[in-house]
N, C-alpha and C positions, 0 to 999 in steps of 0.2 A: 680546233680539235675537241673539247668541250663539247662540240652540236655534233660531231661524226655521225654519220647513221652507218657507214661501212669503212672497213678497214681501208681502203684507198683512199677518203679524207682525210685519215688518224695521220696516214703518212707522206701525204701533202702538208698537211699543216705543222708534220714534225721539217720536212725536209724545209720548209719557211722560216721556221721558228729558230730549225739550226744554222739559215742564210744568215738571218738581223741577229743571231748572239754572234756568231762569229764576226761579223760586221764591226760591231759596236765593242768587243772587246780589243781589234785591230787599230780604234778611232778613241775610245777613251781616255787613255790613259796616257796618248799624244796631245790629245787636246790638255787631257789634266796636268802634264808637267809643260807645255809649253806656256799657259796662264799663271801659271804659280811662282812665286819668289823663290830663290834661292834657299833660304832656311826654310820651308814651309812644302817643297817639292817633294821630298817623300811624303809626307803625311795626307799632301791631298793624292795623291796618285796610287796612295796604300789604300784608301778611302774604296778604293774597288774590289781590293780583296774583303773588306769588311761587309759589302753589300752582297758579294758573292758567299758572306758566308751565313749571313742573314737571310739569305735564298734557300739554300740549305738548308736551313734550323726552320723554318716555315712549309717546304717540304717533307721533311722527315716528320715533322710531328704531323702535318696533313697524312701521312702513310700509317703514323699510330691511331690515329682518330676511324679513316676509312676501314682499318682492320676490324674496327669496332661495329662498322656498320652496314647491318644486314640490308644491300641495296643492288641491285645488279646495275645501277648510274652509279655508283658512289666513287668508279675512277674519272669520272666529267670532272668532279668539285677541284680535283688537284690542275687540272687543266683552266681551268674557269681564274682560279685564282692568279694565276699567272699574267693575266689580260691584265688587273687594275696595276702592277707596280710599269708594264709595257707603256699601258697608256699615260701613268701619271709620266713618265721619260718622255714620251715621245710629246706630249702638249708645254713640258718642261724645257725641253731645250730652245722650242721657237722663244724664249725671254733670251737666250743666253747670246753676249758677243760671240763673234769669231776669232778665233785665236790671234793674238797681234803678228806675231811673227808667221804667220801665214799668208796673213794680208803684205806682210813686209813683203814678203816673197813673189807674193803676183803683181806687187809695185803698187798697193793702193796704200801708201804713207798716211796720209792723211786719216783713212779711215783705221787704221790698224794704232795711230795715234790715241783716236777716240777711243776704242777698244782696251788698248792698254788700261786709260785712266777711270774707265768703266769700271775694270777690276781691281785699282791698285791704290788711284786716287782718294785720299782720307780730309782732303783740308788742311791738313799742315806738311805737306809730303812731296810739294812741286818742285823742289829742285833734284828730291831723289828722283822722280818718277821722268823726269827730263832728260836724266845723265843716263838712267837706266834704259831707256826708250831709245835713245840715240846709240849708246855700246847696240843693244841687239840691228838697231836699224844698220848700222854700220857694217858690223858684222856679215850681215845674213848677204847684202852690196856688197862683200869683199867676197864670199863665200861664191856667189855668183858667178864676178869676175874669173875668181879665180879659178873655175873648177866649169864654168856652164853649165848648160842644161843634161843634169844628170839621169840615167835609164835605169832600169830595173840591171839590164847586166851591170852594170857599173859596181855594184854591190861585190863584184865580184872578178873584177880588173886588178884592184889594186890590195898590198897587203895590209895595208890598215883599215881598207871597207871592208876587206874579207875578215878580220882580227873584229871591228865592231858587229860585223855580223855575227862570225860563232860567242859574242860573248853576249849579245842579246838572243841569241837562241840557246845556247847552251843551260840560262838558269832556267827555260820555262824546261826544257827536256830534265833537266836535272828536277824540275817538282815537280815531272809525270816519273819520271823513278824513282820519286823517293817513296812511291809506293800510295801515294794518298789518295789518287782516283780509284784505286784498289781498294783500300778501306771506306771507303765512302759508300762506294756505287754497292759492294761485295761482302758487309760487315753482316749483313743478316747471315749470309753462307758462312761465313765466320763465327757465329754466333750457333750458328748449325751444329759445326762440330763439336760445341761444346756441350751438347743436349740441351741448351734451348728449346723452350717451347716456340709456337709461332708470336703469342704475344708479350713473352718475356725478349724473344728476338726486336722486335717493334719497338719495345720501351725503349729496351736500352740504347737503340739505335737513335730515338727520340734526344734522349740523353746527351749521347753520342755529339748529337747537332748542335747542342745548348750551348756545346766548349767553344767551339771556332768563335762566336760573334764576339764572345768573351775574351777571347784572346786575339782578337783583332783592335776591337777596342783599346785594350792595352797599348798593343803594340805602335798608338798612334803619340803615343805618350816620349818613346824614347826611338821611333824609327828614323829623326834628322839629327838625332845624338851622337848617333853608333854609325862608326864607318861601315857601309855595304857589305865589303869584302869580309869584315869579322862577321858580322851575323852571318853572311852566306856559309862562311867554315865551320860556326857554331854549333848554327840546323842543322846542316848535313850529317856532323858528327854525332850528333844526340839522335838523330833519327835514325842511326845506323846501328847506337848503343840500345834503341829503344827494339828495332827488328830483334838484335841478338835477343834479348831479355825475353822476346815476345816466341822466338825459335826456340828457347831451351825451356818453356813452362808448358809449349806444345808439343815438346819432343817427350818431356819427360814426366811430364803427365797429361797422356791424352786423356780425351771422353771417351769411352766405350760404350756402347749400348746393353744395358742390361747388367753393367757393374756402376760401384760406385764412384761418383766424381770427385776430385777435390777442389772443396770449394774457394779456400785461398790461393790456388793454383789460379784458380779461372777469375777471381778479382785482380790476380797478377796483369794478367793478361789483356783483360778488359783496362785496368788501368791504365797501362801501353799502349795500348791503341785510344784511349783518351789522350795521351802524352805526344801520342804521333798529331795528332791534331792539334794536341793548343802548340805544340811545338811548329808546326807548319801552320800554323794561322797568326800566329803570331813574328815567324821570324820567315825563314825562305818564300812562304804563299806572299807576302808582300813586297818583297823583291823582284819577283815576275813582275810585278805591274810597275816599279817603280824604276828597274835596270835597262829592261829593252828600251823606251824613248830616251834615255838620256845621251846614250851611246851615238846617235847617229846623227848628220848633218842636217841642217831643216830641210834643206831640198832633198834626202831619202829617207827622211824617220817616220811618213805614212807607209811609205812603198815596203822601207825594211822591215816597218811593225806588221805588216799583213804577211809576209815572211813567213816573222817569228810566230805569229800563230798558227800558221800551215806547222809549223814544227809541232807546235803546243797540241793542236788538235792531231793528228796524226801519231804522235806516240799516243798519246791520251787512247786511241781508239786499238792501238796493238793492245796496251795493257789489259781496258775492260773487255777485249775481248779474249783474249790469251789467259785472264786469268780465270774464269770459273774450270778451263779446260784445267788448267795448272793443279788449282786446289784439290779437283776432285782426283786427281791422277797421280798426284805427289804428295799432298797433302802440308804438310808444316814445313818441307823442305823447301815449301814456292818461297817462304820468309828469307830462308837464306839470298835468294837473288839483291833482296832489300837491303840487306848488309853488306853487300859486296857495294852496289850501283850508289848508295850514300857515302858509302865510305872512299870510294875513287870521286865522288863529286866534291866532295870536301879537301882533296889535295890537290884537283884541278882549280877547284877557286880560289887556293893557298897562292897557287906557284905561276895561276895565267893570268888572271881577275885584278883590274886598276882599279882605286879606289878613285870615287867619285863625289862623295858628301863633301858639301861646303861651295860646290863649283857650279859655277852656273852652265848653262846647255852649252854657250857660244866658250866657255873656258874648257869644258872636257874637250872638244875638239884640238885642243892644243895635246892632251895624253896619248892621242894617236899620233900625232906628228904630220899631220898632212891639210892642216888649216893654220894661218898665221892670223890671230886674233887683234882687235882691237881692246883695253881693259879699261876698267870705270875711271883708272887714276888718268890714263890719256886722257879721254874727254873732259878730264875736270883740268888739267893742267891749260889742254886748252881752250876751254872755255874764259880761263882765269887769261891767258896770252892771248888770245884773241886770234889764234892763230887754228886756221882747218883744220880736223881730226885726221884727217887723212893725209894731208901734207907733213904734219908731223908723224907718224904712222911709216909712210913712204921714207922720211928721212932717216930715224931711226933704223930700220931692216939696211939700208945703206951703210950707215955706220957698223953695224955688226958686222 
């Protein structure tokens, strides 16, 4: 896109560029909670909103800079940029194993073995890494058995695929309402109304960017502390509290053109929409990436996560594109939509939403009720008895 010499490169290399991002945010953060520990699963799988927000903050200020510069190439640089973090990933992943319970899944044991202790293996850690290796190996072998080879409709058979599915779609639909693709993509329009110049717009959009990485960072600090389901109802309701606040400083003191503004009115307001960010970058934006893989069985959590981003990108594209019509037609009343769509998101994660911290991938399966698990105290019972995991497995469900 960078070399375009006419608009039907621009849009080949966009309609590319938007293949491999949708791609790899489908493939991510499956691969990232299926390599990760149990205590350590959100924070690597949150690790994606912090890049994404990082993407961001390097964008937006490349948009402050280009403002500045009298160049009729000066929109290539924001393109160009983009190639080195594509290439440094895509030369990055050929080091990486394959995910272990992947390889479990197509029956390469052996190699999904190696895999495991690739990532987990410290030197003093081989009888965790054994007990642990075996629960998933076992699992994922029962999960087979019991269930076969499952299809994309299967997602949609039964009430607990269809119960994991809207709950791994619902939170990404729930951060395309909570208004934040709307502030991002749309904040210079927003900055419009408030008589903005064009490089007072830039800056503080610049600004704007600086908060998210910041509060992703954070957020890697206490996101395997805090049960899911609290943060999920916290966000929502602060980003709901934050719309209001943001609806009544627009309603009740606009900009006018050629009157005066108030300018603690308009720091109000810009501080809210600073607030809608680090509050979404820190609590709900990480959620998305760390709710939809945990939810679903290894044999549908590729299939289901490609799903959940057809959700994700699809509102995404009603909103930015619904809303410059919205703003200009309604003006501060589009805000109210933000307060309604956060504030029923936050009762639906109340009263539908399982909590999941602490549990490993093969244990949430048991919340749905439609997988019978193997757990690390069997295997160690009997490894200590000398007795098959499976046979005592099988005996036990008997007894009950």
């Amino acid at each position: 896109m960078a070399g375009a010499a006419h608009v039907a490169m621009l849009i080949i290399g966009r309609m590319l560029v938007g293949f491999a991002v949708g791609t790899i945010t489908g493939v991510s953060p499956v691969f990232g909670a299926e390599i990760a520990k149990t205590h350590e699963r959100a924070k690597v799988t949150a690790v994606n909103q912090m890049m994404t927000a990082w993407g961001f903050f390097v964008a937006l200020w490349i948009g402050v800079a280009e403002g500045k510069w009298e160049n009729p190439n000066q929109w290539r640089l924001g393109f160009a940029i983009q190639s080195i973090p594509a290439l440094i990933l895509g030369v990055g992943v050929l080091f990486l194993s394959e995910s272990p319970r992947w390889l479990c899944l197509k029956g390469r044991h052996d190699e999904a073995e190696k895999a495991f202790r690739n990532y987990h293996f410290d030197g003093t850690n081989e009888e965790w890494c054994r007990t642990e290796f075996t629960v998933i190996q076992v699992n994922i072998s029962e999960e087979q058995q019991a269930q076969g080879r499952l299809s994309w409709s299967d997602l949609l058979k039964t009430p607990s695929f269809r119960k994991r599915l809207f709950v791994g779609s619902f939170v990404w639909a729930a951060a395309m309402l909570s208004g934040i693709s709307f502030v991002q993509y749309y904040q210079t329009a927003i900055y419009a109304t408030l008589q903005f110049n064009e490089d007072r717009q830039l800056l503080v959009s610049g600004l704007y960017g600086s908060v998210a990485p910041v509060a992703c960072f954070i957020s890697l600090f206490f996101v395997d502390k805090i049960g899911r389901k609290k943060i999920l109802v916290i966000s929502s309701s602060l980003l709901s509290v934050c719309y209001l606040i943001i609806t009544i400083l627009a309603a009740k003191f606009p900009a006018i053109p050629g009157q005066p503004t108030n300018a603690a009115a308009q720091r109000g307001l810009i501080a809210c929409i600073f607030a809608v960010s680090a509050n979404y970058s820190a609590l709900l934006g990480p959620m998305t990436w760390i709710i939809p893989p945990e939810v679903f069985t290894t044999e549908l959590r590729a299939k289901a996560n490609a799903l959940v981003q057809v959700v994700h990108y699809s509102i995404s594209l009603i909103i930015t594109q619904c809303s410059p019509i919205a703003l200009a037609g309604v003006g501060w009343k589009y805000y109210i939509l933000f307060i309604l769509t956060n504030a029923l998101c936050a009762i639906i994660f109340f009263f539908v939403y399982p909590e999941t911290r602490g549990k490993s991938l093969e244990e949430i399966d048991e919340i749905f009720g439609d997988v019978k698990i193997v757990h690390e105290e069997d295997v160690r019972f009997s490894e200590k008895a000398g007795v098959d995991v499976m046979e005592r497995r099988d005996s036990r469900v008997v007894q009950q």
